[in-house]
BAFI-3210 file (N, C-alpha, C; in Angstrom, 3 decimals, decimal comma, padded with zeros to 6 digits):
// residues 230
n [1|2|3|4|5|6|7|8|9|10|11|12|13|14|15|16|17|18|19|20|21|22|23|24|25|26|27|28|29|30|31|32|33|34|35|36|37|38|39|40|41|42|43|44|45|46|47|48|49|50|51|52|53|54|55|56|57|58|59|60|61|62|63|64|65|66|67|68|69|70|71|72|73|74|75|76|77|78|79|80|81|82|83|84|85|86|87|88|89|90|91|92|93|94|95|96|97|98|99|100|101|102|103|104|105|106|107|108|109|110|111|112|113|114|115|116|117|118|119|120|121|122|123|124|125|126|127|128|129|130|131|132|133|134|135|136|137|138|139|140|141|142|143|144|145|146|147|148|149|150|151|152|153|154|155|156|157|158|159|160|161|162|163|164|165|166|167|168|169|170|171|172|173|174|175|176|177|178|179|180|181|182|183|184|185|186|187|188|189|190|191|192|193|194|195|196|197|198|199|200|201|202|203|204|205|206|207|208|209|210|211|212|213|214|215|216|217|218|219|220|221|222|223|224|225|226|227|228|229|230]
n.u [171,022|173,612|175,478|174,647|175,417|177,842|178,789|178,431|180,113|183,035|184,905|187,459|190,700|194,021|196,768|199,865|203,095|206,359|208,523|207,039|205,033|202,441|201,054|202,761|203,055|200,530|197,388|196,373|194,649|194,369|194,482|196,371|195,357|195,012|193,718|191,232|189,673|186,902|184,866|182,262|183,032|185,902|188,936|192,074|195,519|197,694|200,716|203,898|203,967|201,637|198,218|194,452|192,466|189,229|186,300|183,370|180,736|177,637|175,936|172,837|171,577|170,343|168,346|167,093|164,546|162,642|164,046|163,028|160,523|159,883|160,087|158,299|155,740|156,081|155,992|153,226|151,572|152,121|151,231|148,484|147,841|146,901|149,396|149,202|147,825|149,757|152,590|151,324|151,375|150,520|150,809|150,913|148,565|145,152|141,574|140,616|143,239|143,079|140,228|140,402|142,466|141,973|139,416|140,401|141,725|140,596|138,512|140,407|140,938|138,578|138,254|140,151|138,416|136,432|137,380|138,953|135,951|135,286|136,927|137,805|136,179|133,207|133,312|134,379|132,456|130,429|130,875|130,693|127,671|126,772|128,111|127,360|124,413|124,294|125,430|123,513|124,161|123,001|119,839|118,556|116,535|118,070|117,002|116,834|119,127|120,564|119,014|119,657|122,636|122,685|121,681|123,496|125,154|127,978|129,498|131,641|133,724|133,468|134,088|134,015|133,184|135,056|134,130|131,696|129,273|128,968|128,676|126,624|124,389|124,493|123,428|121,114|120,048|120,105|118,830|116,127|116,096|116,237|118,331|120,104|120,257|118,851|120,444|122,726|124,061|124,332|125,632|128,125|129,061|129,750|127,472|124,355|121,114|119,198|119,298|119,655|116,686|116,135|116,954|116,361|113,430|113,053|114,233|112,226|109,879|110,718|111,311|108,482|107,235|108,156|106,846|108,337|108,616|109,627|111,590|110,355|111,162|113,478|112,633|112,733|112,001|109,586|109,765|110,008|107,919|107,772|108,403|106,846|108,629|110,340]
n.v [115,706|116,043|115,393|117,212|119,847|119,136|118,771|121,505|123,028|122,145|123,061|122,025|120,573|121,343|120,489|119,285|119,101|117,927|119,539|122,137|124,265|125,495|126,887|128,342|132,206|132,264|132,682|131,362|129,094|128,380|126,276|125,361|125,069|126,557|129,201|130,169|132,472|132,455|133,970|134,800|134,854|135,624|134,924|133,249|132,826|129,777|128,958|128,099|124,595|123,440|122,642|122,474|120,633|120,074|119,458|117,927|117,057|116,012|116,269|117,318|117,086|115,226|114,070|115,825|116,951|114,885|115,149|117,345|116,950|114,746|116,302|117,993|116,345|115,346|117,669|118,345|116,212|117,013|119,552|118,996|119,640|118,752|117,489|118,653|120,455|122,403|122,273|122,591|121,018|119,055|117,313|114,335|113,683|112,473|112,155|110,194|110,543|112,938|113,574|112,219|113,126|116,112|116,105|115,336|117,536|119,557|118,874|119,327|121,738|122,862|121,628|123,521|125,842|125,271|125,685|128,353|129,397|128,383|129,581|132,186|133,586|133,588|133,972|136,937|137,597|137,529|139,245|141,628|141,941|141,760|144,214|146,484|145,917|146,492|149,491|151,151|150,659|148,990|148,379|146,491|144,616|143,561|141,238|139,063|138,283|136,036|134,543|136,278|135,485|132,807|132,500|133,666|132,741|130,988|130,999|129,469|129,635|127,585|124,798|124,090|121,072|118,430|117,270|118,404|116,961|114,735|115,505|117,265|115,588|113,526|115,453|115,573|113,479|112,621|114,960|114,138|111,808|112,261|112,341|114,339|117,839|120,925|122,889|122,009|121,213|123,522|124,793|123,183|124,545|127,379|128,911|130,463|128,783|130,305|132,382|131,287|130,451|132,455|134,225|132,792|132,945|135,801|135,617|134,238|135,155|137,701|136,392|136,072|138,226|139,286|137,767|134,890|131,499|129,668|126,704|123,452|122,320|119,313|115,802|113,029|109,475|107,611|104,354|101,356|098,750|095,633|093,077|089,931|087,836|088,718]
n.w [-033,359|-031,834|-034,122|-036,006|-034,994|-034,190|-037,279|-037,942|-036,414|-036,842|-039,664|-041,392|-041,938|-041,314|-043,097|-042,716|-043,809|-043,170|-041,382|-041,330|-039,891|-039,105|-036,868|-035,703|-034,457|-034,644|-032,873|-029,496|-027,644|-023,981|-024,030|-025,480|-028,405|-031,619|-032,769|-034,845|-036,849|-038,811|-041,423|-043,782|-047,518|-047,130|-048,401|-047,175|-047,184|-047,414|-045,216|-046,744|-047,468|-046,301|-046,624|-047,129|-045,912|-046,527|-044,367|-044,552|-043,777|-044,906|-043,367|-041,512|-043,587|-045,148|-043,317|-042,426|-042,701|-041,841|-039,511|-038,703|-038,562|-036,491|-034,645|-034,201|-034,196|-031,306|-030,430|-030,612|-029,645|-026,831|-026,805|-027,231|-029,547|-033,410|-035,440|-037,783|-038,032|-036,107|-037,440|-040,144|-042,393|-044,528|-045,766|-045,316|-044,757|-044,436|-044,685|-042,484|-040,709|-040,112|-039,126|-036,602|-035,638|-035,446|-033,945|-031,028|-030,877|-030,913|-028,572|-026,380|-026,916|-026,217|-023,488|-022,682|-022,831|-020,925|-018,604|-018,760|-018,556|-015,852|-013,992|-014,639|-016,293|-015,379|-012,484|-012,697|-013,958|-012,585|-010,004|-011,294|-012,130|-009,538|-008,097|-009,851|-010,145|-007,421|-007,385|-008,630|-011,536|-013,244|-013,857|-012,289|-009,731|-006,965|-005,328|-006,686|-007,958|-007,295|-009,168|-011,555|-011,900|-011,925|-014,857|-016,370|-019,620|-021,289|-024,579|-026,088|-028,855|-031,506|-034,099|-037,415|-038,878|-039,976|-042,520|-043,653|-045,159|-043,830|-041,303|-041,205|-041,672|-039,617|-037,765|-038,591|-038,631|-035,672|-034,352|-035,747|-034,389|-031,914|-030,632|-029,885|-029,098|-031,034|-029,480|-028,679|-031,387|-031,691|-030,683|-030,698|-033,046|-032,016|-031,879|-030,829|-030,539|-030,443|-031,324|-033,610|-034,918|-034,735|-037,186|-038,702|-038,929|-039,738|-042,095|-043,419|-043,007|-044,723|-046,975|-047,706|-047,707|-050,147|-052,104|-052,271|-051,933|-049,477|-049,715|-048,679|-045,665|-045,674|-045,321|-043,395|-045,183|-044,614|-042,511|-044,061|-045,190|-043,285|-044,912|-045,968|-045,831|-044,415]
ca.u [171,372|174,627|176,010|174,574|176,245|179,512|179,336|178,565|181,177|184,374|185,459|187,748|191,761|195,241|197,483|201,150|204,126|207,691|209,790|206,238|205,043|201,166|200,719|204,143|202,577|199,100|196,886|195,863|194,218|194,847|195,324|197,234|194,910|194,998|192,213|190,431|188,588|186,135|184,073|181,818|183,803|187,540|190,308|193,384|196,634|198,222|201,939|204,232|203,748|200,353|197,202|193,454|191,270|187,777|185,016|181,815|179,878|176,533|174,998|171,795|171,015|169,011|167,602|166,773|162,877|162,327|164,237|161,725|158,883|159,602|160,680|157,168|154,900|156,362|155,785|151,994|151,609|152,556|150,202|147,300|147,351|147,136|150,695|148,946|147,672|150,891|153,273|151,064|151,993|149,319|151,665|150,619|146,753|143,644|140,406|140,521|143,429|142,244|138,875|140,766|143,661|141,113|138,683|141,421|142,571|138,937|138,619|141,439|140,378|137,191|138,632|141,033|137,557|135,732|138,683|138,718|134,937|135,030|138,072|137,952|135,154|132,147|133,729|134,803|130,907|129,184|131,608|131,011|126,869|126,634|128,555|126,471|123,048|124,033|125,735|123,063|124,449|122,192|118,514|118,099|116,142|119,106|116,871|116,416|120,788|121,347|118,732|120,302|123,537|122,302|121,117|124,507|125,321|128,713|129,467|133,189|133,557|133,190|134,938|133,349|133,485|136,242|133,477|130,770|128,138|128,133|128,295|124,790|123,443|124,630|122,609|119,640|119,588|119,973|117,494|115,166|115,768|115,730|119,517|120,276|118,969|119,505|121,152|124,150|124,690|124,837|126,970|129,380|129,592|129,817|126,542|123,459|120,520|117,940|119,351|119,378|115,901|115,353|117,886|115,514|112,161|113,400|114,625|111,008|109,033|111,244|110,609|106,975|107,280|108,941|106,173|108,817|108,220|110,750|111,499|110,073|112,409|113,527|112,345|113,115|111,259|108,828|109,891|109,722|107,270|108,316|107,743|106,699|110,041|111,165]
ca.v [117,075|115,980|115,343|118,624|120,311|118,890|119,387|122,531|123,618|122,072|123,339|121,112|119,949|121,751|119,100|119,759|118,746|117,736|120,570|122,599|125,111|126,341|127,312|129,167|132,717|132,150|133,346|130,013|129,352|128,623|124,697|125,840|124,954|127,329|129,848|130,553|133,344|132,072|135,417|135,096|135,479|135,482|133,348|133,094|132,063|129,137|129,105|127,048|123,174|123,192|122,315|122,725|119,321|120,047|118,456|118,207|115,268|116,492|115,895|116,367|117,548|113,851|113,844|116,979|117,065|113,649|114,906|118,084|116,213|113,901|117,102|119,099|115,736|115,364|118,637|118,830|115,974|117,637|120,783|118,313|119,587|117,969|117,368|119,431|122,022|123,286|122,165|123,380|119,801|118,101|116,381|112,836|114,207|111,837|112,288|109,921|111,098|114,975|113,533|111,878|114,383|117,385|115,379|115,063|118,452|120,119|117,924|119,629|123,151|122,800|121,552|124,569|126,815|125,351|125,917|129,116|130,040|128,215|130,038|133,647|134,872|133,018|134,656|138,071|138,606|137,514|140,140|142,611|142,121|142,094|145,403|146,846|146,104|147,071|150,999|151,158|151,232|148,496|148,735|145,247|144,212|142,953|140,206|138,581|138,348|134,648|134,398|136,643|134,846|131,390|132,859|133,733|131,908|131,325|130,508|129,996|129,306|126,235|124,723|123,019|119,768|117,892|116,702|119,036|116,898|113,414|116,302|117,533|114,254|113,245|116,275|115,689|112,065|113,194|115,463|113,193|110,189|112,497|111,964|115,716|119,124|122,214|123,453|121,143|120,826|125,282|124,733|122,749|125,282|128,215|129,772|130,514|128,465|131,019|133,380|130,892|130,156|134,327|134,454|131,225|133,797|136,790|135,011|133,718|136,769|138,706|135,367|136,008|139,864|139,698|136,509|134,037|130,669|129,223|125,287|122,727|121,001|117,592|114,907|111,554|108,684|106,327|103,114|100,397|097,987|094,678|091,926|088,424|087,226|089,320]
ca.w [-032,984|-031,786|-035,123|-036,825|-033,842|-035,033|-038,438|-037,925|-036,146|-037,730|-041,183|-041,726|-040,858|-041,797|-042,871|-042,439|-044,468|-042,734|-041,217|-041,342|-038,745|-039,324|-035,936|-035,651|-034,723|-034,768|-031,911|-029,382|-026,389|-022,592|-023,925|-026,941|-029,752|-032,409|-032,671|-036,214|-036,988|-039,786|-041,746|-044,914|-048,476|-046,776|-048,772|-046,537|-048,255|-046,074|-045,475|-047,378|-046,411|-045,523|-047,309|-046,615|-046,448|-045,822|-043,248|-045,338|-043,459|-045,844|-041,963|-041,521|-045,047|-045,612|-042,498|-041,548|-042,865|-040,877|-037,659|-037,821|-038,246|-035,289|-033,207|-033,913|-034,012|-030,121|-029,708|-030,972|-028,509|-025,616|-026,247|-027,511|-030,799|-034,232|-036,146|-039,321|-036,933|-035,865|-038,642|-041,557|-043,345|-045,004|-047,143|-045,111|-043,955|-045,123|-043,902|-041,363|-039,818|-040,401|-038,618|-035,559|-035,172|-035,376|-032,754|-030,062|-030,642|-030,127|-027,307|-025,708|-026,365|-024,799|-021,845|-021,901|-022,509|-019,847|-017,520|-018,442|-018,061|-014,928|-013,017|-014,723|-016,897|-014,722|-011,519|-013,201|-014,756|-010,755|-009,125|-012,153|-012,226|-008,257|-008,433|-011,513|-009,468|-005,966|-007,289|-009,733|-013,127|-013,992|-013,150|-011,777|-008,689|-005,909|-004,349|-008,081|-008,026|-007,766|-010,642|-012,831|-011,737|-012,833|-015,900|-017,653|-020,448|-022,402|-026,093|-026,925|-029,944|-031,956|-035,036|-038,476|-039,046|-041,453|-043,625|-043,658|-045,209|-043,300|-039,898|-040,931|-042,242|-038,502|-037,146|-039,093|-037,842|-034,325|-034,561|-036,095|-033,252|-030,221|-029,814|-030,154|-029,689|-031,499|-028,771|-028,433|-032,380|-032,065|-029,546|-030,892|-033,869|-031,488|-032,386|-030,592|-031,666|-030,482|-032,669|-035,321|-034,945|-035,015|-038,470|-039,681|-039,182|-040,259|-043,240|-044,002|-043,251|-045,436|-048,332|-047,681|-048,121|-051,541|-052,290|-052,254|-051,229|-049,078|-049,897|-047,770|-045,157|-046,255|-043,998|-043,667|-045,699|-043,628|-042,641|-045,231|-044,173|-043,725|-045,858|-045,529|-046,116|-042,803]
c.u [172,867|175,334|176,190|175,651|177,716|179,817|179,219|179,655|182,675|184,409|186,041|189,589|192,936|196,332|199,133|202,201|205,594|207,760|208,471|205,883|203,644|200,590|201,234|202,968|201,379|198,486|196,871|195,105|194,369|195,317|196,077|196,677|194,912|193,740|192,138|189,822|187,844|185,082|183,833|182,902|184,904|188,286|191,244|194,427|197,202|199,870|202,561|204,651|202,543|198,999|195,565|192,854|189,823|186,925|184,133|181,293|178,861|175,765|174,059|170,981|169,581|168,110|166,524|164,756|162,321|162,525|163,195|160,483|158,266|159,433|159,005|155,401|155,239|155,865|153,879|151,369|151,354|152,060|148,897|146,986|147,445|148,603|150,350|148,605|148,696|152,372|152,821|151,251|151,195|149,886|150,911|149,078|146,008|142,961|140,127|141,884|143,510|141,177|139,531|142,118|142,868|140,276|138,900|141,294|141,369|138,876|139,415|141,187|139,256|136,999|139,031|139,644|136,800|136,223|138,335|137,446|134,733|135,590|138,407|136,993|133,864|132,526|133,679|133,045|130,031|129,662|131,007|128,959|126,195|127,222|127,514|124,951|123,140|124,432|124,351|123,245|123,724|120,611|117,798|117,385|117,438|118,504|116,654|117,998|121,251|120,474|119,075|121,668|123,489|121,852|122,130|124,987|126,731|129,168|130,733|132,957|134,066|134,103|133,822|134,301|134,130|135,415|131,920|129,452|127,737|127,968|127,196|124,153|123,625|123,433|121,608|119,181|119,448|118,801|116,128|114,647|115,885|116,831|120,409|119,213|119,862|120,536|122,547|124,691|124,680|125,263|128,341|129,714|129,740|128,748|125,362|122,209|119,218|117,724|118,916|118,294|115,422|115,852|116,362|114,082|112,199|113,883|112,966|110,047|109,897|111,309|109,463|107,135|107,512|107,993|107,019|108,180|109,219|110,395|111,108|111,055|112,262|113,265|112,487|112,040|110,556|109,686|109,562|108,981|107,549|107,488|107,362|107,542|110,231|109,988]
c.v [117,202|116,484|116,353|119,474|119,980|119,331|120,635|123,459|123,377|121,731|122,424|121,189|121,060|120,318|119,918|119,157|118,572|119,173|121,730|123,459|125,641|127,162|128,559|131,283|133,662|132,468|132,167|130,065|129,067|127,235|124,446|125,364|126,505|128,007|130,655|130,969|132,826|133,513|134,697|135,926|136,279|134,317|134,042|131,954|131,033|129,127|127,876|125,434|122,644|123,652|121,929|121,451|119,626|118,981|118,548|116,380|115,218|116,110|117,275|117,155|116,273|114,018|115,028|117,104|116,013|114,071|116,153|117,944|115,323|115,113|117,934|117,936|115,386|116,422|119,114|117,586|116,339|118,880|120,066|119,385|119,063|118,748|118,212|121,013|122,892|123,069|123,436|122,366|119,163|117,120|114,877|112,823|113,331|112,157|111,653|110,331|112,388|114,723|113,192|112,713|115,641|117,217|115,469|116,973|119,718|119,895|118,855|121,139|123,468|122,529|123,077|125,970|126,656|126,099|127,370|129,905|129,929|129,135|132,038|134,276|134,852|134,386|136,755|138,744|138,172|138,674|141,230|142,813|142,411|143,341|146,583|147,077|146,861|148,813|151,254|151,124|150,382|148,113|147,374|144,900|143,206|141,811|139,232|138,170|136,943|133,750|135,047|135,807|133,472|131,399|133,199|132,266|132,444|130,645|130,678|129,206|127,962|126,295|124,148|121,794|119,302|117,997|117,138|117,809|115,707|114,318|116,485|116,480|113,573|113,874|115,703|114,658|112,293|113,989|114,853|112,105|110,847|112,797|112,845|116,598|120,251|122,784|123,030|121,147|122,684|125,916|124,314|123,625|126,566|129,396|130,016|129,951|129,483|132,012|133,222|130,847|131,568|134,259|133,667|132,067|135,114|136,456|134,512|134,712|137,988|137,936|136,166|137,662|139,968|138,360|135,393|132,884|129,596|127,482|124,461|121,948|119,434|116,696|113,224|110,551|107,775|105,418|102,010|099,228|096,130|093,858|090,596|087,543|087,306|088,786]
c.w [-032,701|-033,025|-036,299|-036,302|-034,584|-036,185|-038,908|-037,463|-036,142|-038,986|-041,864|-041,044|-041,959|-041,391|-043,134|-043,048|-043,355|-042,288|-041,291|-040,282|-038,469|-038,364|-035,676|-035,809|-034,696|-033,148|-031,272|-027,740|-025,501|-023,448|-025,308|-028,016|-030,446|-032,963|-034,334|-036,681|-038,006|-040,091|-043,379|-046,223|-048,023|-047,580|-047,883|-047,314|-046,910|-046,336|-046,324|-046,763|-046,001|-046,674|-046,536|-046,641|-045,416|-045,050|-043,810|-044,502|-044,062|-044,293|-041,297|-042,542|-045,387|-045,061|-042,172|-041,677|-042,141|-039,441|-037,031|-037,963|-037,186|-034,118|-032,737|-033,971|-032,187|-029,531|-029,600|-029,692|-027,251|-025,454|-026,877|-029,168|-031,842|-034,943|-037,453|-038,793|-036,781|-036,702|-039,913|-043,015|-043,050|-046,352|-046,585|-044,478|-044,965|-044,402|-042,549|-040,219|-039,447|-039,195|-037,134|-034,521|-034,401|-033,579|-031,464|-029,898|-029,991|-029,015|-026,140|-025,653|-025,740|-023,838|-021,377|-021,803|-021,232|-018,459|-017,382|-017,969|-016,901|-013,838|-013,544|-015,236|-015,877|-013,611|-011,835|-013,235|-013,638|-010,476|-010,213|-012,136|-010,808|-008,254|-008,950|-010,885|-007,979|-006,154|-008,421|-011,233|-013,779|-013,168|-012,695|-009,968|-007,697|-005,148|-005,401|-008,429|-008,476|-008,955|-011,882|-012,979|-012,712|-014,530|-017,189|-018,030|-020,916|-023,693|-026,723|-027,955|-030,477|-033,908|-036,100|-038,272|-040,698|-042,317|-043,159|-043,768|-044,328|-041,126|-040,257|-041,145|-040,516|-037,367|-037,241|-038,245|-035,961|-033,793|-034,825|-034,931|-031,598|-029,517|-029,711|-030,410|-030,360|-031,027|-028,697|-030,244|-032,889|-031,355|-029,905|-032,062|-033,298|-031,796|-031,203|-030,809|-031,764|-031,548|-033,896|-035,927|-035,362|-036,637|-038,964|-040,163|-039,497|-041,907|-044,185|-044,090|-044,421|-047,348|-048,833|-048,636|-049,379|-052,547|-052,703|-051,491|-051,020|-049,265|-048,410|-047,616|-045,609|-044,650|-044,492|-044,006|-044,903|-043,716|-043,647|-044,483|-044,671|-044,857|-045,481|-045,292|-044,746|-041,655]
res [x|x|x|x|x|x|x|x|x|x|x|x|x|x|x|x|x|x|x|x|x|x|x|x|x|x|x|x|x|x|x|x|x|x|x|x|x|x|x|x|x|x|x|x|x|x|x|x|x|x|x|x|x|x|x|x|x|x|x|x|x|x|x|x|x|x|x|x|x|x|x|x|x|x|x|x|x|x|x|x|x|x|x|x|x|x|x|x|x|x|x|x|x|x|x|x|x|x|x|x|x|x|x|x|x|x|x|x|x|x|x|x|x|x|x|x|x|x|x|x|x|x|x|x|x|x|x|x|x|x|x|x|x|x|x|x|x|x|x|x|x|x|x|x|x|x|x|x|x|x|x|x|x|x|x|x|x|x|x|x|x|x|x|x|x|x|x|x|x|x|x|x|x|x|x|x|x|x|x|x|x|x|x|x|x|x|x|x|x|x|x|x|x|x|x|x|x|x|x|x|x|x|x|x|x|x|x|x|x|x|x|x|x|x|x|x|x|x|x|x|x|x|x|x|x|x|x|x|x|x]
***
């Protein structure tokens, strides 16, 4: 930054011949350097004796795509998000670090959602349904309060996964061994699953209706039974 800094801000040198004067004139400042207006498409003629030699350091022309890739991978860091996330540069992105970048960076907004449900919306929608039941505007029983209370639910929203298919083949298996419920894998996509489960029968009664016949879910193959060998 230094060095940009510099070559940014000197042009270059007035070189001076014998018996020469370039200053002679010229505007300058409290410590008598000579002050240089610089303006877009100006030539200035120089007096006689004196010759222009430019400052071109080409600094930080090389660098410069490296020094803002260090400056905004520091910076993605420091708000927990991924380096492709807030760049927009997938020039060096593979799957695994797409899958472990992403991971982290989720991670980190679902802290910042909990946070917030915990400290403003939670609070906001007690004060707002206690309210709501005690003036009447909502026709709720007042001794029933800290069960409606316990009863809100919230659903911030959820992301897909890098690699769609080994995420559901993950589900399925989960599902299958017990080690997940619906609920948590339509959670982490920011959905509802009750709904989904409504979408899922509304979807089949409306098969039926039109005499479609919706495909049977795939299910996983029995166990292979050992052998004598094993």
């Amino acid at each position: 930054m230094v060095a940009a800094r510099a070559g940014a801000s000197k042009m270059g040198f007035i070189e001076q011949e014998a018996g020469g004067d370039y200053t002679e004139g010229r505007e300058k400042d409290d410590l008598g350097r000579t002050i240089e207006e610089v303006e877009p498409g100006i030539l200035e003629a120089l007096p006689p004796g004196a010759k222009f030699a430019a400052f071109d350091p080409g600094y930080p022309d090389g660098d410069f795509g490296d020094f803002v890739k260090a400056i905004l991978r520091g910076v993605s860091c420091g708000l927990d998000v991924s380096y492709a996330s807030l760049a927009g540069d997938l020039s060096d992105a593979n799957y695994s670090s797409m899958r472990e970048g992403k991971g982290e960076e989720h991670d980190a907004w679902r802290s910042l959602q909990r946070w917030l449900i915990i400290k403003l919306h939670q609070p906001v929608a007690e004060q707002w349904l206690r309210m709501a039941i005690l003036t009447g505007q909502v026709n709720l029983p007042v001794g029933k309060l800290p069960k409606f209370m316990a009863g809100i639910e919230w659903r911030p929203r959820g992301w897909a996964p890098v690699d769609e298919k080994k995420a559901a083949e993950a589900n399925e298996s989960g599902l299958r061994n017990r080690t997940a419920t619906r609920e948590q894998i339509a959670s982490a996509a920011g959905r509802d699953w009750r709904e989904d489960m409504r979408q899922l029968k509304r979807e089949q009664d409306f098969a039926e209706e039109l005499g479609l016949r919706e495909p049977a879910p795939a299910t996983a193959p029995p166990p292979a039974a050992p052998s004598e060998e094993d």
